[in-house]
N, C-alpha and C positions, 0 to 999 in steps of 0.2 A: 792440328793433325787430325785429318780422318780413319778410319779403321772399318771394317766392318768382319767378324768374328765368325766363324759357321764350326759350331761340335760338329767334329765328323768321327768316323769309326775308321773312314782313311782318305788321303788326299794326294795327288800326284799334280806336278808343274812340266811340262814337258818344252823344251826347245828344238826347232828343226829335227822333230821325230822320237827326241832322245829327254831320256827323264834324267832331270838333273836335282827334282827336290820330292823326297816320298817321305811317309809319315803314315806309319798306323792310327790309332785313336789318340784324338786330340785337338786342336785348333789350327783352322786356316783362317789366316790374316792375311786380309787385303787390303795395303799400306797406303798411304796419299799424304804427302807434307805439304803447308798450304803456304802461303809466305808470311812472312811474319815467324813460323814456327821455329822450334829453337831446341838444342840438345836436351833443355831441360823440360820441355815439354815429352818430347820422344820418351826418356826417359819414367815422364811421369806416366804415359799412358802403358809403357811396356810393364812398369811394377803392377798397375792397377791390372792388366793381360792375366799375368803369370797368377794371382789372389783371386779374381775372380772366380765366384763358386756359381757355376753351371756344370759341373758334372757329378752323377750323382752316387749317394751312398746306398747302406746297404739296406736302407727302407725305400730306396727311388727318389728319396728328394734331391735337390740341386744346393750340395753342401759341400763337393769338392771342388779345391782348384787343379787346375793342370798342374802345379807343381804336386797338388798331395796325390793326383793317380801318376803323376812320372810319365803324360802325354807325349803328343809331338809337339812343334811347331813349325809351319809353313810359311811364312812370312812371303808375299808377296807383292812387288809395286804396283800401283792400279791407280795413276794419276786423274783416271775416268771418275774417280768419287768426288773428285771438286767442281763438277759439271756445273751448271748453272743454266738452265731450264727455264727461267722466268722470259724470255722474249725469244721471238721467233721459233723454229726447228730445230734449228743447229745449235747444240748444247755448246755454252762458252767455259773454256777454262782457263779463269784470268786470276783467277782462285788458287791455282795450283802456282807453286814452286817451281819458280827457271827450272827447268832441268840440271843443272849445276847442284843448285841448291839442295833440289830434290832428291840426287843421287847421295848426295853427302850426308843428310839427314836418314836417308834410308840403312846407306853404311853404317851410321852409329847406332841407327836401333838396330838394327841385326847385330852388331861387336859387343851391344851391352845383352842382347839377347843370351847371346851366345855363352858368356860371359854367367849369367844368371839361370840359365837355363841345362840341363844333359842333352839334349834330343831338337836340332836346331837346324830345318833344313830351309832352303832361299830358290825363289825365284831368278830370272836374271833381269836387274835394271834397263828398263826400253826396251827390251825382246820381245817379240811377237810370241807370245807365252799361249799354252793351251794347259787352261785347268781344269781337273777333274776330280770328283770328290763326295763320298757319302753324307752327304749333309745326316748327322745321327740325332732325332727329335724330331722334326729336326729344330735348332737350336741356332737361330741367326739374331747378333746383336751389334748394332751400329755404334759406335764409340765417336766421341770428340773433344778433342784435350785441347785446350789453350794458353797460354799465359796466366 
């Protein structure tokens, strides 16, 4: 499973005009399941999400997690991070997860999010999505969880 992280101060998901996922300060996650991936992969990278210390205290270091400031989280699909770039132009993604898979895996880590988390807002699966968001740092970190 892919991820890639961005602190922001605020983040918005929009579909056909309309904002369906917003969040003041906190983390937007842009989600990608690869195949092979598995509940308990999802799983393990959402615990290590939530514990991660990049936000900071009250000297400025990077000593909070989103759980200890009570962030957002934006969760969104973004099948585009299992790209594959090594030949020709045209990025291959043979990497990513059927689409079946992909939505399924997506569902659970948003239900264990949700679950784990107060402040839980989502993307929508395959939608032609327009994100927008204060990258805060700014603070972008690529994640990858396996078996």
């Amino acid at each position: 499973m892919i991820a890639v992280l961005q602190r922001v101060s605020e983040a918005c998901v929009r579909v056909d005009g309309q904002a369906i996922g917003q969040i003041g300060a906190g983390l937007l996650v842009l989600l990608c399941a690869e195949k092979g991936d598995t509940e308990a992969v999802a799983d393990k990278m959402l615990a290590k999400m939530l514990k991660l210390r990049i936000f900071g205290d009250e000297a400025g270091k990077m000593n909070r997690s989103l759980q200890d400031i009570g962030g957002g989280l934006l969760v969104v699909s973004q099948f585009t991070l299992a790209a594959d770039v090594a030949g020709g132009n045209r990025p291959s993604f043979t990497q990513a997860a059927a689409p079946d898979e992909g939505r399924r895996l997506y569902e659970h880590f948003v239900a264990q999010a949700m679950a784990a988390h107060p402040m839980v807002q989502t993307g929508r699966f395959a939608a032609d999505m327009k994100v927008s968001l204060v990258n805060d740092g700014p603070i972008t970190i690529p994640m990858r969880m396996t078996a």
